[in-house]
C-alpha positions as CSV (number, residue, x, y, z in Angstrom):
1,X,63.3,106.5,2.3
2,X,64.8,103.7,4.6
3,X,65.8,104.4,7.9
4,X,67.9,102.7,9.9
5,X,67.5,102.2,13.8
6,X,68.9,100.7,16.6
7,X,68.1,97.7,18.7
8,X,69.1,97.2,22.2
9,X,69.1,93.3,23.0
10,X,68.1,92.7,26.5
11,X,69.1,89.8,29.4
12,X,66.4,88.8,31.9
13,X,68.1,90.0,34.6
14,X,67.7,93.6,32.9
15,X,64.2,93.2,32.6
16,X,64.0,92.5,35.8
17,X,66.1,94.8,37.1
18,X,64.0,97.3,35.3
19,X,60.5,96.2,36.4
20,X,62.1,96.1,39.8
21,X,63.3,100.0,40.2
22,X,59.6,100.8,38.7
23,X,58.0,99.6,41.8
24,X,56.1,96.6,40.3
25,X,56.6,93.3,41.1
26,X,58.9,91.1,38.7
27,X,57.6,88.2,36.8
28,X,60.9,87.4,34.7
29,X,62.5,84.1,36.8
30,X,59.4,82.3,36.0
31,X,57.6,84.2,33.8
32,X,55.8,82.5,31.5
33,X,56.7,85.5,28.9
34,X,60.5,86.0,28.2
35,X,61.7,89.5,27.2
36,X,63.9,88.9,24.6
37,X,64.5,92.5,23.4
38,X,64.0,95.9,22.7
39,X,63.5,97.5,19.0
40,X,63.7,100.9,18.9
41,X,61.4,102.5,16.6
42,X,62.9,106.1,17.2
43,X,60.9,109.5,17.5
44,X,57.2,108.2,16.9
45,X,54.9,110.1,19.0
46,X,51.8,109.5,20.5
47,X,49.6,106.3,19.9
48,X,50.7,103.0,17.9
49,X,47.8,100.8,17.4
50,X,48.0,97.6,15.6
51,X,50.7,95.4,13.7
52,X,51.0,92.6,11.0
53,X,53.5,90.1,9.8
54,X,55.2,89.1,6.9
55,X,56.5,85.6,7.4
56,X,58.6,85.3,4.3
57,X,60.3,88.0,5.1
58,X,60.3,88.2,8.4
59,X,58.9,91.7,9.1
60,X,56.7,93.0,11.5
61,X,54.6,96.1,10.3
62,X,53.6,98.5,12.9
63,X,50.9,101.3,12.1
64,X,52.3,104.3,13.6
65,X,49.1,106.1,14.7
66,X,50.1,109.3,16.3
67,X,52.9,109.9,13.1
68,X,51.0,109.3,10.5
69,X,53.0,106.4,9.7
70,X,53.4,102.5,9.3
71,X,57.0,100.9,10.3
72,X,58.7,98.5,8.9
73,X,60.7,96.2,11.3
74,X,63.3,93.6,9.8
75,X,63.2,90.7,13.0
76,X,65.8,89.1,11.6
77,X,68.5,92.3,12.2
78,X,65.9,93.7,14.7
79,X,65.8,97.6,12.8
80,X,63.3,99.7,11.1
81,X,64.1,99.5,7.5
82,X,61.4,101.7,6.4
83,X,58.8,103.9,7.1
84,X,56.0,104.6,5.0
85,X,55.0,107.5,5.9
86,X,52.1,110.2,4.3
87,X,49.1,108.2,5.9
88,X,46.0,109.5,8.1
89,X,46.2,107.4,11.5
90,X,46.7,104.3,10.2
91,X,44.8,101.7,12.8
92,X,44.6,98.1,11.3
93,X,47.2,96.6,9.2
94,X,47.1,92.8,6.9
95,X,49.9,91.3,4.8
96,X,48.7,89.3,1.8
97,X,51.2,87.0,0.9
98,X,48.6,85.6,-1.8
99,X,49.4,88.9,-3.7
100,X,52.4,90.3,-1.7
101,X,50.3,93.7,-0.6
102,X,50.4,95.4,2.4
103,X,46.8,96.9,3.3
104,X,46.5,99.7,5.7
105,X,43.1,101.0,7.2
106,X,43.0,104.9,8.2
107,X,40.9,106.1,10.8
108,X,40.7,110.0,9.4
109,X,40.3,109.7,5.9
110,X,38.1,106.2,6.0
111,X,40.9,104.8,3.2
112,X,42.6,101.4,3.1
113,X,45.6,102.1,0.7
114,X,47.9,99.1,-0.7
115,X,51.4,98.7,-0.5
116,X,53.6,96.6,-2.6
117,X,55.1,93.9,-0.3
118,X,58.8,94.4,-2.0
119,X,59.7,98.1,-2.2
120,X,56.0,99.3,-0.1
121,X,55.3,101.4,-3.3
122,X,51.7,102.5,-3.4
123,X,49.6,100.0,-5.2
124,X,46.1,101.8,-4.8
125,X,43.7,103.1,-3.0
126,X,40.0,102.2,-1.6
127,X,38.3,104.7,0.0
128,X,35.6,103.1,2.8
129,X,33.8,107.2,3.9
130,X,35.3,107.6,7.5
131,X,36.9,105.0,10.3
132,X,38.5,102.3,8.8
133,X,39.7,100.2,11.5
134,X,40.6,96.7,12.1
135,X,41.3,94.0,9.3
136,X,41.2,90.7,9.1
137,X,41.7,88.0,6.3
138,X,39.7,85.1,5.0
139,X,42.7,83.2,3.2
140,X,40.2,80.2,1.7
141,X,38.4,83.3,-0.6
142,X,40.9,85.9,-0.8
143,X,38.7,88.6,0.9
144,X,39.6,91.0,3.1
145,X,37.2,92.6,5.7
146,X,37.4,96.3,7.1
147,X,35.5,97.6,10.4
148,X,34.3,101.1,9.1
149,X,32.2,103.9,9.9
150,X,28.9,103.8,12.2
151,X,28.7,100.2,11.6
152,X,30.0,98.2,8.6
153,X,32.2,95.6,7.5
154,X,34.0,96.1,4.4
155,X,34.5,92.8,1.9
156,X,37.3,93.3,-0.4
157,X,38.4,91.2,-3.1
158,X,42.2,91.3,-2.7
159,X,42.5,89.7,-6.9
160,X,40.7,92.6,-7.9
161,X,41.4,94.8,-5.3
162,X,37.6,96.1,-5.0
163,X,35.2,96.4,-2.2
164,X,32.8,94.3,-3.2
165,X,30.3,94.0,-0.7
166,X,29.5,95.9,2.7
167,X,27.7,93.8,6.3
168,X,25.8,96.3,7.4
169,X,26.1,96.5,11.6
170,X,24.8,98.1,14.5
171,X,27.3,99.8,15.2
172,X,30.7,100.5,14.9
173,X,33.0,97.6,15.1
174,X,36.3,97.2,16.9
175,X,37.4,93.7,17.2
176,X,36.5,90.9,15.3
177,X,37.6,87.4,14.3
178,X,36.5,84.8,11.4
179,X,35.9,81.6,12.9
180,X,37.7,78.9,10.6
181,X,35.2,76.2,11.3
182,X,32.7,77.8,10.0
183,X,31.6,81.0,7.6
184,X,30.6,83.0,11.5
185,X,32.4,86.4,12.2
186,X,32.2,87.2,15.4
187,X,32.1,91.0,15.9
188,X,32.5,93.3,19.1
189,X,29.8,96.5,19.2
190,X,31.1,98.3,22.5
191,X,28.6,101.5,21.4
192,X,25.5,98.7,22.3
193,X,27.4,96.4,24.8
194,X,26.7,93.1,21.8
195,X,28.5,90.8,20.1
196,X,27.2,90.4,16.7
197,X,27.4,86.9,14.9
198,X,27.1,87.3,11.0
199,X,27.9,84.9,8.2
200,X,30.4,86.1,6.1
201,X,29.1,84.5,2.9
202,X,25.8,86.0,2.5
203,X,26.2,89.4,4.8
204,X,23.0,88.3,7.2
205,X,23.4,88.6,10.8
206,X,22.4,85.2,12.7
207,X,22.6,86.5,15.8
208,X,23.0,88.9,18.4
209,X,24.5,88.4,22.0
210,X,23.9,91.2,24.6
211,X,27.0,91.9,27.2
212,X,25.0,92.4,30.2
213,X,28.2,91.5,32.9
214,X,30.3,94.5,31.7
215,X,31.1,97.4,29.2
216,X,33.7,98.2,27.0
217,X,34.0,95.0,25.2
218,X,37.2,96.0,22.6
219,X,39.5,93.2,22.3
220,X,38.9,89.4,21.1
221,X,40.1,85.9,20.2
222,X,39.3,82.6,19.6
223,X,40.6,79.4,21.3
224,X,39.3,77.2,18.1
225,X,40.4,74.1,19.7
226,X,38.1,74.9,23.1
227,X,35.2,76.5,21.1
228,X,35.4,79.5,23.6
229,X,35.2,82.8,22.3
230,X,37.5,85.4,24.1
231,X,36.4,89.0,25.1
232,X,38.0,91.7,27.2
233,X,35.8,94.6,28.9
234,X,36.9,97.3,30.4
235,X,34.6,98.6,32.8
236,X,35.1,96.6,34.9
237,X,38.3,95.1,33.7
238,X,37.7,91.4,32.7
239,X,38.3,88.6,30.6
240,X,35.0,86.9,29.5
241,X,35.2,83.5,27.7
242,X,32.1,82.2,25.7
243,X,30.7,79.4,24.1
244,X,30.9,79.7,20.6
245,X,28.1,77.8,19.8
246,X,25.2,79.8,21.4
247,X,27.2,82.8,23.1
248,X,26.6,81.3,27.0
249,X,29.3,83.0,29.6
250,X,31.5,80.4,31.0
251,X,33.7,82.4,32.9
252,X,34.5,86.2,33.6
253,X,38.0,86.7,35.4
254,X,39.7,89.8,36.6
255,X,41.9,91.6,33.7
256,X,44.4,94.3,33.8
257,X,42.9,97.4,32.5
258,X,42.3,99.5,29.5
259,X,42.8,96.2,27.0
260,X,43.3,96.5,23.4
261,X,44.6,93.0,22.3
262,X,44.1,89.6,23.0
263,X,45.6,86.3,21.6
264,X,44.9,82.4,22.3
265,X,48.3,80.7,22.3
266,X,46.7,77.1,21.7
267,X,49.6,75.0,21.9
268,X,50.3,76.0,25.6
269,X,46.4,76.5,26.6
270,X,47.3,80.0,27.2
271,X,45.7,83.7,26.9
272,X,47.6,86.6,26.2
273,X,46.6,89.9,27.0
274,X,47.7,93.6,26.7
275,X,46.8,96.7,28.7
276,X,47.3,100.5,28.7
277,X,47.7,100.3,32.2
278,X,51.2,99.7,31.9
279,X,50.5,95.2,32.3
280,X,50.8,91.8,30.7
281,X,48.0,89.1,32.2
282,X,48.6,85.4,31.2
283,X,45.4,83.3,31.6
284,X,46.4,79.7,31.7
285,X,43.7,76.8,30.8
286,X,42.6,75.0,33.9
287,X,40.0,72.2,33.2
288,X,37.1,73.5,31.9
289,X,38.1,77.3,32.7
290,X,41.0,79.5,32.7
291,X,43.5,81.5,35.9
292,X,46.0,83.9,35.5
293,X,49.3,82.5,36.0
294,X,50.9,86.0,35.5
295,X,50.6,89.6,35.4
296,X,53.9,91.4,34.1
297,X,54.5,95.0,34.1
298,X,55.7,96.9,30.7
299,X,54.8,100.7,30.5
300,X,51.5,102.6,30.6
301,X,49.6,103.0,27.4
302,X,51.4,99.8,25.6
303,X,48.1,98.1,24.8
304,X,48.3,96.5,21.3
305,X,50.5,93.6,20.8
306,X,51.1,90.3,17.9
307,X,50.8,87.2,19.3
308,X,52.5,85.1,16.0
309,X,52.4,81.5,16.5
310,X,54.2,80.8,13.3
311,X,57.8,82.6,15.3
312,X,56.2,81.4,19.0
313,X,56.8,85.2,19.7
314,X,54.7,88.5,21.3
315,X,55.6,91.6,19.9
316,X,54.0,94.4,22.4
317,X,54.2,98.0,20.8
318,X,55.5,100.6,23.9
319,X,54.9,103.7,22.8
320,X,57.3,106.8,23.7
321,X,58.0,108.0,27.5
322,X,60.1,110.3,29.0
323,X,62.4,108.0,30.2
324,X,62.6,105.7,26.8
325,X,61.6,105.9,23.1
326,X,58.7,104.2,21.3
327,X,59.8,100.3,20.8
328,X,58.3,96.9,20.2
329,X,59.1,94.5,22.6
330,X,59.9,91.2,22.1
331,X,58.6,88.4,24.0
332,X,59.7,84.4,24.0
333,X,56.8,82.5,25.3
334,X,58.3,79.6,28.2
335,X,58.7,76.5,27.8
């Protein structure tokens, strides 16, 4: 059933005004990250973890974690058209516009279940055993891979809409990226404080880089034009950039905390990152190395976002407070 919400459009000097009266300091005048607005995803309690796009249509799905639910956000009027509800804590979320299907990885039941892209009626089911997690999609060969369990990736065919394959893994994975260049996946195993390189093709790992300079290594990116690979820790809270071709730290830089996504914004030679502990941190490019050019405040535990070059926008999900209901704000990157 479709429901309709509301969307409050913001000015800067609101923003402001409301960073301001929270006690932290304001970055909006020259912010590098414009709040644009507010979308109101009414009564959703608890966690929201991770969010996907459909361009065509212009909608931002958001997986409702603590509801049981994944939202359905029309940009273009800025309102939830529909919720598809009956899930089990739905963490990672990938449109296929290759077959128009939603996919939608469940963390208690260890499903990924299929949604048509036009009415979101169920289109199957594949059931991993316990944790599905993130997703990610290799457009050249149509797969899809799933983080699962103890340590596994998932390779689904999305023709046949089968999991055909499993990469077995140390253990279990939280974010990883596909490196375009290349037939690498890069995969973060907090558990064993590694990064595990594997080759998507034939399943074998080809190597294994230990995180010996901090813990907690969740969120990650890749700057393909640079060749760095991008990895927030938290403990302690920092931004580690990589070499991509042997794993060598370049640089580790002071974060905001309790990090849970992370996006290269290659056109500007920027880093965007977002933090339960209520912050925004820019990391700007600076020769061979990167600085944080800004650290905006938003609300504690908003700390998964969508960086979508294709719009130039950053949606950051804030999930419910006291003062304000669960929303996804939007963010115009400057200039």
């Amino acid at each position: 059933m479709s429901i309709y919400r509301t969307m409050s459009v913001c000015a800067f000097i609101s923003a402001a005004v409301l960073l301001l009266a929270s006690g932290r300091p304001s970055a909006q005048t020259a912010s590098p990250l414009q709040l644009e607005a507010k979308i109101r995803l009414g009564k959703i309690s608890g966690r929201i973890d991770h969010m996907a796009i459909d361009l065509a249509r212009r909608r931002l799905f958001v997986a409702e974690l603590g509801n049981d639910s994944v939202g359905v956000v029309d940009l273009a009027t800025g309102t939830v058209v529909q919720t598809i509800s009956g899930l089990a804590e739905p963490q990672g979320v990938a449109f296929v516009p290759a077959i128009d299907t939603l996919f939608v990885a469940n963390a208690r039941d260890g499903s990924v279940r299929l949604f048509q892209g036009q009415d979101y009626a169920s289109a199957g089911r594949i059931d991993l055993g316990s944790d599905a997690d993130n997703i990610r999609i290799d457009v050249a060969t149509g797969r899809l891979f799933v983080g699962y369990g103890d340590g596994a990736l998932a390779v689904i065919d999305t023709n046949s809409r089968k999991k055909i394959a499993d990469i077995p893994l140390k253990a279990h994975p939280e974010s990883f990226q596909l490196d375009r260049s290349s037939t690498r996946i890069f995969i973060n195993l907090p558990r064993i404080q590694a990064i595990a390189v594997v080759d998507r093709l034939t399943g074998q790992e080809q190597a294994n880089w230990p995180m010996r300079d901090a813990a907690g290594n969740f969120p990650m990116a890749l700057d393909d034009k640079a060749g760095h690979l991008l990895v927030v820790f938290r403990d302690p809270a920092k931004l580690g950039v990589y070499s991509t071709t042997d794993g060598r730290l370049l640089a580790l830089l002071d974060s905001c905390g309790d990090a849970d996504d992370l996006f290269a914004d290659t056109k500007r030679g920027r880093v965007y990152v977002s933090c339960g502990d209520g912050y925004l941190d820019i990391f700007s490019s600076q020769g061979n190395g990167y600085a944080r050019s800004a650290h905006i405040a938003t609300v504690p535990g908003a700390r998964t976002s969508l960086f979508v070059p294709e719009l130039d926008r950053l949606f950051l999900a804030v999930r419910e407070t006291a003062e304000e209901g669960a929303a996804i704000w939007q963010f115009r990157p400057t200039p």
